[in-house]
C-alpha positions in Angstrom: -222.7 -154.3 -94.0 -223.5 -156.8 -96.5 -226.8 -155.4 -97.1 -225.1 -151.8 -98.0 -222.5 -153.5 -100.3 -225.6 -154.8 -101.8 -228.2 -153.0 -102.5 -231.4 -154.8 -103.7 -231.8 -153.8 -107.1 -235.3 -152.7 -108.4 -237.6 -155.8 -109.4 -237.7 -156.5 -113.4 -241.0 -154.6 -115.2 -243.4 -157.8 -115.7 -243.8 -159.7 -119.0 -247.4 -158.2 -119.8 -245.8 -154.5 -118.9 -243.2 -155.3 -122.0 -246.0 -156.4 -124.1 -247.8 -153.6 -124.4 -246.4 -151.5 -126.6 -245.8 -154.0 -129.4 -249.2 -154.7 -128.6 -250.7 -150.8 -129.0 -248.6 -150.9 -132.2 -250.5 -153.8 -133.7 -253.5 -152.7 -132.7 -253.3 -149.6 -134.6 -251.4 -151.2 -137.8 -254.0 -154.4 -138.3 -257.3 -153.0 -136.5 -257.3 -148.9 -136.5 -255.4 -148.3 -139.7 -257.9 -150.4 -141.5 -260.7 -149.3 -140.0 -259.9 -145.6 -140.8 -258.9 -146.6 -144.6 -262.4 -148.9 -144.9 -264.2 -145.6 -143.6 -262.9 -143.6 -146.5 -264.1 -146.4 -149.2 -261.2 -145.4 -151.7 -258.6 -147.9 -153.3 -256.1 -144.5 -153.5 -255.7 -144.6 -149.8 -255.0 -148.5 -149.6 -252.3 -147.8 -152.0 -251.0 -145.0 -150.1 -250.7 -147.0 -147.1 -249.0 -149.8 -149.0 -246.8 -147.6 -149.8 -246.0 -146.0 -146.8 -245.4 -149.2 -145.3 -242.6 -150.7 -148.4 -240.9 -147.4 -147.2 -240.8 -147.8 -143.8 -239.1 -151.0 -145.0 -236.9 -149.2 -147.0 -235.8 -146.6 -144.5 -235.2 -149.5 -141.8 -233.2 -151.9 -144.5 -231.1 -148.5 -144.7 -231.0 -148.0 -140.7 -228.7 -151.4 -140.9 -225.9 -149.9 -143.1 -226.0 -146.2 -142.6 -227.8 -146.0 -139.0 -226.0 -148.8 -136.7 -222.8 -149.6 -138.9 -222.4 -145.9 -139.7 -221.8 -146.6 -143.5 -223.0 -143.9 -145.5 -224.8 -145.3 -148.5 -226.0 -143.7 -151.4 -227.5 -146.6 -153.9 -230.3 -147.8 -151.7 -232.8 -147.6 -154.7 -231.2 -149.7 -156.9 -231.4 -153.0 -154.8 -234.8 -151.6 -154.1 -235.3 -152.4 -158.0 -232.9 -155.7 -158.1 -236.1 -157.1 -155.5 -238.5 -155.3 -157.5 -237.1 -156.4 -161.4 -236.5 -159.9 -159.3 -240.4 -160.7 -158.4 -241.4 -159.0 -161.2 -239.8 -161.2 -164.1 -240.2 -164.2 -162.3 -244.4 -163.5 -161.7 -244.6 -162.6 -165.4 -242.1 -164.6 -167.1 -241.6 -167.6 -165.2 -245.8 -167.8 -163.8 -243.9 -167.8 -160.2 -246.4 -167.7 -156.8 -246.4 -164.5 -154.7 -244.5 -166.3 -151.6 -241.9 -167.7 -154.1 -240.8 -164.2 -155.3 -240.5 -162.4 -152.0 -237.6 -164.6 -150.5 -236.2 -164.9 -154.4 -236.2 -161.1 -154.4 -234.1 -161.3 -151.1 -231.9 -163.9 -152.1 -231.0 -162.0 -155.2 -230.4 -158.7 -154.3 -228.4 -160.2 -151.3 -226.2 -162.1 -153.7 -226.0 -159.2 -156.3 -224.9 -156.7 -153.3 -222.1 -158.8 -152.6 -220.5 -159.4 -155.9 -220.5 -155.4 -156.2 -219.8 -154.9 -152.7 -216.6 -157.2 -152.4 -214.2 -154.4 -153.6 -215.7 -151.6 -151.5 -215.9 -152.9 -148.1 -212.0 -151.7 -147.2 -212.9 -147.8 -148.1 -214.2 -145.3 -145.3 -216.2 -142.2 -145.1 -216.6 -140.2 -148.5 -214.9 -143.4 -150.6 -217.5 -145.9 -149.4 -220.2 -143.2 -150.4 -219.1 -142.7 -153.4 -218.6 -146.2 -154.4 -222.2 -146.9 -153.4 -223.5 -144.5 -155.3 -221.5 -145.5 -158.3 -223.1 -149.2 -158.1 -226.2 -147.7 -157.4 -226.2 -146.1 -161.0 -224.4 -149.1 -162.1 -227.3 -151.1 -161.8 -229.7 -148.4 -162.3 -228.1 -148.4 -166.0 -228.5 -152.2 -166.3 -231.8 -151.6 -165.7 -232.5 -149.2 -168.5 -230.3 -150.6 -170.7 -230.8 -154.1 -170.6 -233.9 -154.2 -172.7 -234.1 -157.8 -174.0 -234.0 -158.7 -169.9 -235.7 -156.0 -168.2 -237.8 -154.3 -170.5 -235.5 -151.3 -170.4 -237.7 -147.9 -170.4 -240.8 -149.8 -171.0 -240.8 -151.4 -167.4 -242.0 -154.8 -166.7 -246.6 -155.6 -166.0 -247.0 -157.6 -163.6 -250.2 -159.7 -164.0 -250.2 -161.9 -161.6 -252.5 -161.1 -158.6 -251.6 -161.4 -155.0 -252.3 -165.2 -154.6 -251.2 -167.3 -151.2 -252.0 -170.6 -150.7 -254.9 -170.1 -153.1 -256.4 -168.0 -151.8 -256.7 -164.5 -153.7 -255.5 -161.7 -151.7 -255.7 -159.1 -154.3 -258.5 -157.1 -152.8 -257.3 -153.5 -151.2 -258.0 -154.6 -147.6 -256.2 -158.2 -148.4 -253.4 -156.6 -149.8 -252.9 -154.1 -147.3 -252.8 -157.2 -144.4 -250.2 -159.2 -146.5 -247.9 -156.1 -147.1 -248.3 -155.1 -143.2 -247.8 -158.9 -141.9 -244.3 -158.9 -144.1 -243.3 -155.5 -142.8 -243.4 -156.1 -139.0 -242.2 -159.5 -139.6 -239.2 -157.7 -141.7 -238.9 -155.0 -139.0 -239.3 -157.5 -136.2 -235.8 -159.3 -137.4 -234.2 -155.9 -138.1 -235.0 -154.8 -134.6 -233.5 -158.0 -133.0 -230.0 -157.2 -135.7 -230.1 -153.8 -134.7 -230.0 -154.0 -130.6 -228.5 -157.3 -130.3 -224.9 -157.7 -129.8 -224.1 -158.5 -133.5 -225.6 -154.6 -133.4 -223.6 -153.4 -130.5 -220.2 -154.6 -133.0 -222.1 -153.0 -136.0 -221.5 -149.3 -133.7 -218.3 -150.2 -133.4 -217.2 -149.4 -137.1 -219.4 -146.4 -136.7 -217.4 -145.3 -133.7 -213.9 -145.8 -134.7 -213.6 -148.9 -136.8 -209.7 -148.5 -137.0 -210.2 -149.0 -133.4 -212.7 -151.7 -133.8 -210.1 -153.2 -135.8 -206.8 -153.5 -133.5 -209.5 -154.7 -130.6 -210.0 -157.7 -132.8 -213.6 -156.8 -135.1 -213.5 -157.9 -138.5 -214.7 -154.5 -139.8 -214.4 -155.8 -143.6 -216.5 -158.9 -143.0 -218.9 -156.8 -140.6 -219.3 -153.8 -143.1 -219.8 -156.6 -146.0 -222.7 -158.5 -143.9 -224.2 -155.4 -143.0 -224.5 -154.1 -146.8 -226.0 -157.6 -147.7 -228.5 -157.6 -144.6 -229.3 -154.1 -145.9 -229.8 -155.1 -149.3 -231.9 -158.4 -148.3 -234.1 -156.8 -146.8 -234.4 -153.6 -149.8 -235.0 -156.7 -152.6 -238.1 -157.8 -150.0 -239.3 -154.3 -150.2 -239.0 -154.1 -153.9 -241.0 -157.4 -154.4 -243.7 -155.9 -152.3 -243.8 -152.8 -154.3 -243.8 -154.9 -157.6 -246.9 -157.1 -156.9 -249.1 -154.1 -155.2 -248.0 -151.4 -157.8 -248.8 -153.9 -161.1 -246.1 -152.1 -162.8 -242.3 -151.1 -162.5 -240.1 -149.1 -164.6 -236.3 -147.8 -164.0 -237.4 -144.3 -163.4 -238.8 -145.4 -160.0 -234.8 -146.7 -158.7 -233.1 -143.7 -159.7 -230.7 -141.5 -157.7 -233.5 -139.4 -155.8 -234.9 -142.7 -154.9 -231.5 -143.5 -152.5 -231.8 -139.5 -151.4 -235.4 -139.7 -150.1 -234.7 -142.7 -148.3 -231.5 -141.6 -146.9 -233.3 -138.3 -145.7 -235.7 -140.6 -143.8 -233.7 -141.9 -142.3 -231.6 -138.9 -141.1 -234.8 -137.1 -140.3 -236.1 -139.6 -137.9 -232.8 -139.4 -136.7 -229.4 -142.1 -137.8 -228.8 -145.0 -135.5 -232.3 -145.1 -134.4 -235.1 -147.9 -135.9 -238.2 -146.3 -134.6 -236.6 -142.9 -136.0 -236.8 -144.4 -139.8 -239.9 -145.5 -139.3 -241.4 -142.0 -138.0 -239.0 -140.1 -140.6 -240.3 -142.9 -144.1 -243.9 -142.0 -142.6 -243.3 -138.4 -142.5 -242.0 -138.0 -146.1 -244.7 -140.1 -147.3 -248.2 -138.7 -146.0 -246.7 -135.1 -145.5 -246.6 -135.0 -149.2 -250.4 -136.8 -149.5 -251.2 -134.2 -146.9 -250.7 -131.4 -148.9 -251.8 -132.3 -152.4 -254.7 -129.8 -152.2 -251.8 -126.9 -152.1 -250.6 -127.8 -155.6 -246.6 -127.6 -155.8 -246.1 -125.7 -153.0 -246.4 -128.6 -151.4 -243.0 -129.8 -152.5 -241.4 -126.5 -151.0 -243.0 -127.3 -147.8 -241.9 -130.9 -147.4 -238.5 -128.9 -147.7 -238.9 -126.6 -145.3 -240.3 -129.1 -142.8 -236.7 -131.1 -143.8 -234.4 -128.2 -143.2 -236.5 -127.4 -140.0 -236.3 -130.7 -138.4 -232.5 -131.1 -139.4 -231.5 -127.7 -137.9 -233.5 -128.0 -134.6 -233.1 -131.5 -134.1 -229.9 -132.4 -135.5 -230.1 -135.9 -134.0 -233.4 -136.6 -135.8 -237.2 -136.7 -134.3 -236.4 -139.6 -132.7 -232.6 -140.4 -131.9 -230.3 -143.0 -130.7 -230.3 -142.5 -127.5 -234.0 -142.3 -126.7 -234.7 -145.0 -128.9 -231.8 -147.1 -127.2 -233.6 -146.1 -123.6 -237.3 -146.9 -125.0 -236.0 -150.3 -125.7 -233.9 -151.4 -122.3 -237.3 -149.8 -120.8 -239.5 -151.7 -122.8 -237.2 -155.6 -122.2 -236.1 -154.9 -119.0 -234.9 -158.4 -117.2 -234.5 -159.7 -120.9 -231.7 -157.1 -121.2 -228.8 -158.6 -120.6 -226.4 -156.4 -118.1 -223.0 -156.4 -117.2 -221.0 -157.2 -113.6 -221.0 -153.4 -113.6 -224.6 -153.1 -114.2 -224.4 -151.6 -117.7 -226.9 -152.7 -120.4 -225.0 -154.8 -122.7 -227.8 -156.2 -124.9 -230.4 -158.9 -125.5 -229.3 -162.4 -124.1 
């Protein structure tokens, strides 16, 4: 009787059996990315890949605030350029190493996002988005405007190369290693926010945060740590894409900025991490893809946006399968309930 009130319950998947997909992934980001980009001999397609990779950082930073808490955003860019403006001054101006400026950029940006963010965090739904998108061109203006600080129009030279611990690391392939190493580390940690069950209170506002609230969830200090988290991590991408681009101007913060990395992340679908990632790849290479159709290639990046929105309104990759690839992929480090219901990492 005991035995039916009982039933064994199936044997936890093996550590090595939850390494390996983290391990496929870093196979192909450090050993067959490179390999394919060495094959092809040209510094373009090192840059590309940079790229890419800042805005896979970008779309995940985004995933925090918009994704999990449900916060719709609309000034992404312009902490983007906060990091960027950040590392950028402070390698030219101020002669400051590489490693110096990346947590510098984060610190900033994370402080700045909370001095503009402190009188927003009470509004919900449209309000909240449109009082993002009013800092966003807040700052954006600063930017431009602000020419004995940022250069205004003229942008900012960075001439500094990439230099850690002495050694130099501004050849393509040593670039490339130092951008990816700080993206999965940066993705890594957002992973761990995102399905933990500081995350799991992060859904709650999306859910029904009046709700949230009368269950005892401090939505205004949630939403506020979420924007900063978010921002954080935007400033580290904006350092990044200062010391591999050379060069940054206001032009590359602007409104369309926070629209193309919102529609990654609703592409790859909103509340998933591995969904930004897929969706900031897609808009990225589709677009490299195309070049040899001229600017019809623009129309089709648009078409293959409407498409993906009206046949999988839940993105490419959504919530829910990205929620059950991940209790798959832990297994006994998932932490369940009396009831048996995945509740989380321990």
């Amino acid at each position: 009787m005991s035995d039916l009130a009982n039933p064994p319950t199936a044997a936890p998947p093996s550590t090595l059996r939850n390494l390996v997909l983290p391990i496929l992934i870093a196979i192909v980001i450090f050993a067959v990315v490179p390999a394919v980009l060495t094959s092809f001999g040209r510094g373009y397609f090192w840059q590309i890949a940079n790229i890419a990779l800042i805005f896979v950082l970008l779309a995940a930073s985004l995933h925090v605030v918009t994704g999990v808490a449900g916060l719709l955003h609309l000034g992404h860019a312009a902490f983007y350029g906060v990091g960027a403006y950040t590392a950028g001054l402070l390698a030219s101006e101020q002669g400051m190493p590489f490693l110096v400026t990346i947590p510098a950029a984060a610190i900033v940006t994370a402080a700045i996002a909370f001095l503009v963010a402190l009188p927003t965090m009470r509004l919900v739904s449209i309000y909240f988005a449109v009082a993002t998108l009013a800092i966003g061109q807040m700052i954006y203006l600063v930017l431009l405007n602000w020419v004995s600080f940022t250069h205004g129009p003229n942008g900012v030279l960075i001439f500094s190369g990439l230099e850690v611990f002495g050694i130099d690391l501004s050849s393509p392939i040593a670039t490339y290693f130092l951008v990816a190493v700080i993206v999965s580390a940066s993705i890594v940690l957002i992973h761990r926010i995102s399905h933990s069950y500081y995350g799991n209170a992060l859904r709650s506002l999306r859910e029904d945060d009046q709700c949230a609230d009368a269950m005892g969830v401090r939505t205004a200090r949630l939403k506020m740590e979420a924007f900063v988290i978010s921002a954080a991590f935007a400033g580290i991408a904006g350092a990044l894409w200062a010391h591999t681009t050379g060069y940054i101007s206001p032009s590359d913060f602007d409104f369309a900025e926070s629209i193309l990395i919102l529609a990654m992340v609703v592409v790859g679908g909103l509340g998933s991490l591995p969904g930004a990632v897929i969706g900031a790849l897609l808009l990225i290479l589709l677009p490299e893809v195309l070049r040899d159709v001229g600017d019809v290639r623009n129309i089709m990046v648009g078409i293959v946006m409407f498409l993906s929105i009206l046949l999988l309104p839940k993105g490419l990759f959504g919530e829910v399968s990205a929620l059950s690839m991940i209790r798959r992929q832990f297994g006994d480090a998932w932490r369940r309930d009396e009831n048996g219901k995945g509740i989380g990492w321990r």
